[in-house]
C-alpha positions as CSV (number, residue, x, y, z in Angstrom):
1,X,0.0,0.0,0.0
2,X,1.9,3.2,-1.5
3,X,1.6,6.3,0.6
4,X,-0.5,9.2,-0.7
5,X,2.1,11.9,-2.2
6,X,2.4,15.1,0.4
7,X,2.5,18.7,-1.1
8,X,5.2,20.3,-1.8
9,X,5.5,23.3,0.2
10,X,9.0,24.4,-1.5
11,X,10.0,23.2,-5.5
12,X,13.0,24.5,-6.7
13,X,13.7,23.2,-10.6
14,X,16.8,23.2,-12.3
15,X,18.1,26.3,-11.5
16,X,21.4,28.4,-12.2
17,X,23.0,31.1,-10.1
18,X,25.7,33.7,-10.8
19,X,27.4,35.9,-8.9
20,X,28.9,39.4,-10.0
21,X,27.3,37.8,-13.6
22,X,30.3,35.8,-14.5
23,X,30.9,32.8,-11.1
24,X,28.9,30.1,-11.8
25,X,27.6,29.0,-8.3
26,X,24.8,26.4,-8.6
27,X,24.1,24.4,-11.7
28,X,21.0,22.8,-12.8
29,X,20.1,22.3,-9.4
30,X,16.5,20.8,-8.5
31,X,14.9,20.1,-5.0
32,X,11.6,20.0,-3.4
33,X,10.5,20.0,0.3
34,X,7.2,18.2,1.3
35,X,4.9,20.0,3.6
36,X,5.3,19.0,7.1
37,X,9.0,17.7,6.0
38,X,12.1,18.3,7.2
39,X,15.1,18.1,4.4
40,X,18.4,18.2,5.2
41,X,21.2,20.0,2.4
42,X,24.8,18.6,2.8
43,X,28.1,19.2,1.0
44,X,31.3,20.5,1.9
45,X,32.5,24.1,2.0
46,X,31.8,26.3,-1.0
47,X,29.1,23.6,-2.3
48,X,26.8,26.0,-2.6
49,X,24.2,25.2,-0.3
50,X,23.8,28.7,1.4
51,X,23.2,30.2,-1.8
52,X,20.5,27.8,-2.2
53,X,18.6,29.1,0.8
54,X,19.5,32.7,-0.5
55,X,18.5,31.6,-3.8
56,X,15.1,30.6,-2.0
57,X,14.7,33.5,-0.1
58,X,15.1,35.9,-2.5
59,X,18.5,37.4,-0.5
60,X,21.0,36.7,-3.9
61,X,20.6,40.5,-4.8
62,X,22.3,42.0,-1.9
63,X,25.7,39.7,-3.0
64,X,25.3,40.9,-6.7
65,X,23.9,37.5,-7.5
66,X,20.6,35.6,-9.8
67,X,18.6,33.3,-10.7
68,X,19.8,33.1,-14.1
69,X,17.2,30.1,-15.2
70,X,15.4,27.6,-13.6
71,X,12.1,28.4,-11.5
72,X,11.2,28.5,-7.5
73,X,7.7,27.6,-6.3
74,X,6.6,28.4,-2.5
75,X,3.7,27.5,-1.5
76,X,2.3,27.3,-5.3
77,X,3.6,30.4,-5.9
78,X,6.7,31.5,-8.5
79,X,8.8,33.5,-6.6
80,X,10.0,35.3,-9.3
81,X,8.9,38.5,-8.9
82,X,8.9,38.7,-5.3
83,X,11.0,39.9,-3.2
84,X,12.4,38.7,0.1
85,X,9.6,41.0,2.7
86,X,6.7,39.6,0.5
87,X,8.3,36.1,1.0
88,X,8.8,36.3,4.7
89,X,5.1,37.6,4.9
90,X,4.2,34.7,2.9
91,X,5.6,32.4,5.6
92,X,8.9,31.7,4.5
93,X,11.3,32.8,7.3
94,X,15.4,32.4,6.6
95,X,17.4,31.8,9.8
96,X,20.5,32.7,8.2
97,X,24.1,31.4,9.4
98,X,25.9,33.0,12.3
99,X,22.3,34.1,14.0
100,X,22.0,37.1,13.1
101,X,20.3,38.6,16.1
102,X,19.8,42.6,16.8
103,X,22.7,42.4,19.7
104,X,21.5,46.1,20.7
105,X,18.3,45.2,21.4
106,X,16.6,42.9,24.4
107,X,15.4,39.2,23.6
108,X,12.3,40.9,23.8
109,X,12.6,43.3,21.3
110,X,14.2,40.9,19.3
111,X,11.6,38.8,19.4
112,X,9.0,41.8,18.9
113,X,10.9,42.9,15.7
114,X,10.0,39.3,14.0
115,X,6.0,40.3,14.1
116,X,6.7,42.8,11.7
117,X,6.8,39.3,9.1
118,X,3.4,38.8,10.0
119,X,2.3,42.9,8.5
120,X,-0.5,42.4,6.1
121,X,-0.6,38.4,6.5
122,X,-3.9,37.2,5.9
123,X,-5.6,35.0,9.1
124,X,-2.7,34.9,10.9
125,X,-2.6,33.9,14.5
126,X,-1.6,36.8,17.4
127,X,2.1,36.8,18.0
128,X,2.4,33.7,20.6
129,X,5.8,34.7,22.6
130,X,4.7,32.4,25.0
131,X,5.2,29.3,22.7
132,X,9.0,30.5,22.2
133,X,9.5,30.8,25.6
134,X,8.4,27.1,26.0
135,X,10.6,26.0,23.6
136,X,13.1,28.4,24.5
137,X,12.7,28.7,28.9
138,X,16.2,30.3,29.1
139,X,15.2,32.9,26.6
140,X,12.4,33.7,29.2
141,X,15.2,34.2,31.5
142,X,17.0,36.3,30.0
143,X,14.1,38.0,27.6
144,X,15.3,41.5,29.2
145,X,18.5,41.1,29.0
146,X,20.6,42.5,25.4
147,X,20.8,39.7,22.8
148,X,24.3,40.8,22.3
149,X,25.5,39.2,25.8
150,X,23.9,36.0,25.1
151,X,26.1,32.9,24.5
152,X,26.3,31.6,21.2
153,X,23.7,28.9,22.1
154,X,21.2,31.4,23.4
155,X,21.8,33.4,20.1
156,X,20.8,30.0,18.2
157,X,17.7,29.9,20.3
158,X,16.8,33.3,19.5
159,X,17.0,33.4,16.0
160,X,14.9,30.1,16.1
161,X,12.7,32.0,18.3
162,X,12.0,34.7,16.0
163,X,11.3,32.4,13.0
164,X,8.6,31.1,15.0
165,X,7.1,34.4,16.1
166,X,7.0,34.9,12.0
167,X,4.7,31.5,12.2
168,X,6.4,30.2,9.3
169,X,5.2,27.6,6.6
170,X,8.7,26.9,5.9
171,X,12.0,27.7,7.7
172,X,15.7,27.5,6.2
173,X,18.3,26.7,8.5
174,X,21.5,27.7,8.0
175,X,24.3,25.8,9.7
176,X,22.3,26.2,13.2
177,X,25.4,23.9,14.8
178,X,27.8,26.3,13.6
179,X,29.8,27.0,16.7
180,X,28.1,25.2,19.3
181,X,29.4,22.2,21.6
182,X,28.1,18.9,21.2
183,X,25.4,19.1,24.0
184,X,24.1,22.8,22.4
185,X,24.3,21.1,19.1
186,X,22.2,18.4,20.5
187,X,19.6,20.6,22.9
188,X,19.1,22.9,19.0
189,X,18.8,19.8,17.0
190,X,15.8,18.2,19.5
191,X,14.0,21.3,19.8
192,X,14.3,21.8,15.7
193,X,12.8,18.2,15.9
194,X,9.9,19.1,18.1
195,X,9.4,22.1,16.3
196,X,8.4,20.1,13.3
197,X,6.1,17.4,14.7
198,X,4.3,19.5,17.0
199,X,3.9,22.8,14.5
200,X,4.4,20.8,11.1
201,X,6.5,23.5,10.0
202,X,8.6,22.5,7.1
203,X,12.3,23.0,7.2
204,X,15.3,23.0,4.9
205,X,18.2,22.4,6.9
206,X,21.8,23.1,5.7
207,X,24.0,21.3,8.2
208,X,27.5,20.6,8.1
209,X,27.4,17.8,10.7
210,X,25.6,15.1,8.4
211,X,25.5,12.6,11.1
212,X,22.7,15.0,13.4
213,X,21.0,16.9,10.6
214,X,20.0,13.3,8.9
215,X,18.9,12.1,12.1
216,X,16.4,14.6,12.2
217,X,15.2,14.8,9.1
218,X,13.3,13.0,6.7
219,X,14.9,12.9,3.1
220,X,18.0,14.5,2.2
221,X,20.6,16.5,-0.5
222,X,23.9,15.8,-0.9
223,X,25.5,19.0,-3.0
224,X,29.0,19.1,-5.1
225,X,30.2,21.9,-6.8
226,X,26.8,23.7,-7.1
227,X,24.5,20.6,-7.8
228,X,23.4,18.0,-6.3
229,X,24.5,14.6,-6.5
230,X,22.7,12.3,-4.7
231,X,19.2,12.5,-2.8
232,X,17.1,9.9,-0.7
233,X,15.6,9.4,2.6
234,X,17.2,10.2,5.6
235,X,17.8,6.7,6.7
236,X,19.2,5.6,2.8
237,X,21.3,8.4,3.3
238,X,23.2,7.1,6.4
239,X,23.0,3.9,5.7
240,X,24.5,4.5,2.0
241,X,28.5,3.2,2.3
242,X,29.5,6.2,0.6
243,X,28.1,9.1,2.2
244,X,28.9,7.0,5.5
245,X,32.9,7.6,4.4
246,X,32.8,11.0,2.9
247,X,30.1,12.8,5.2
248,X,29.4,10.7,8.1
249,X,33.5,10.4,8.8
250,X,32.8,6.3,8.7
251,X,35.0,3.3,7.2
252,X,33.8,0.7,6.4
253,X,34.3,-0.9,9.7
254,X,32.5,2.1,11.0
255,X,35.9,3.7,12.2
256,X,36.1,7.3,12.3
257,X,37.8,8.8,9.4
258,X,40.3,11.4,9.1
259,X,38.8,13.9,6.3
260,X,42.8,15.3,6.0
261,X,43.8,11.7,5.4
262,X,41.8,11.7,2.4
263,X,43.4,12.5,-1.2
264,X,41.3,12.7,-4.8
265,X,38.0,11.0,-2.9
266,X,35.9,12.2,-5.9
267,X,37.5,9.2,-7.7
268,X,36.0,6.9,-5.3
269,X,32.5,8.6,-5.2
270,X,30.1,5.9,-7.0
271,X,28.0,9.5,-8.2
272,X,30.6,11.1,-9.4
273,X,31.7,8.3,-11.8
């Protein structure tokens, strides 16, 4: 018995990007995330998969860069001609690497600022701070207090925080382990988790730590030099012997593998070949 197909919240078909009209960035690159899904985006440094989410979110202007070809549907919608404040106010909210947050103002204000997403939203609920704070309880702590003497972790939490004041049909998450130590990455990661089952918001996650972001999510990207090279679900991902080795830092005896240790591994890539 075949499950009925979900909706695709986000559908992103063969597109290019350039930057400064000449750097090719992403190539033919297609990707869609089901509603209620969580998708993860892997690759390596300078993939390209943070100019996907910009690409998504409609932020490639302010870095002199374009869509070039292709098309991006949100929510049934072309996003052509739309730019990023009509997006956000569509329900598309972009937590973008390194957090972000207004460090002048209080978590409170911070949190105050994101309602400004929700300006001329049709049937949209009132503001709920009190859900962040339940997610969030040290942000309740410290919702007085400037978000610029926050710990990195806190940060994270805020800039979630505010994503969900936007009540968001789909978030993009940029690299929300970036920085953190293992137990942050881990509180982040089971709250993102929650987040999704409880709200069935969908998310594209782009996450350099393969091994947490597909244990979160449902179906996953891997990205190479601006396109993607292999996709499946979460659990075909980490299971596949290949992405084990390159991405999940596992032998095949399931040692852990020196990255630095590894010389011309595209040769070995079954995808690449």
């Amino acid at each position: 018995m075949t499950e009925i197909a979900r909706a695709n919240v986000l559908e992103v078909n063969n597109i290019e990007v350039v930057y400064n009209k000449v750097v090719q960035a992403l190539r033919g690159l297609s990707l869609v995330v089901p509603q209620g899904h969580i998708v993860a985006l892997l690759g390596s440094n300078g993939a390209g998969k943070s100019t996907t989410l910009k690409a998504v979110s409609g932020l490639l202007a302010l870095e002199d860069g374009q869509v070039e070809s292709g098309s991006i549907w949100f929510d049934g919608r072309d996003t052509a001609a739309m730019a990023p404040q009509q997006l956000v106010r569509s329900g598309l909210f972009h937590v973008m690497e390194g957090r972000r947050v207004f460090e002048d103002l209080t978590v409170e204000e911070n949190l105050i600022a994101a309602t400004y997403a929700l300006t001329g939203r049709e049937h949209h609920a009132k503001p709920d701070f009190d859900l962040v704070y339940t997610y969030f309880p040290r942000l309740y702590e410290r919702r007085k207090g400037l978000a610029g003497y926050l710990s990195g972790g806190e940060q994270q939490m805020l800039a979630i925080g505010r994503a969900l004041i936007a009540q968001p049909l789909l978030m993009l998450l940029d690299e929300p382990s970036l920085g953190l130590s293992p137990k942050l990455v881990e509180d982040i990661f089971t709250i993102i988790a929650r987040i999704n089952a409880e709200r069935g918001t969908s998310m594209l996650l782009v996450e350099q730590n393969a091994t947490v972001a597909l244990a979160v999510a449902h179906s996953g990207y891997i990205m190479e030099n601006g396109k993607i090279v292999i996709d499946g679900s979460a659990d075909r991902l980490a299971s596949d012997a290949d992405v084990r080795e390159f991405y999940l830092g596992m032998g095949g005896g399931g040692e852990a593998k020196s990255f630095k240790n590894i010389k011309h591994y595209k040769r070995r890539k079954r995808w690449l070949s």
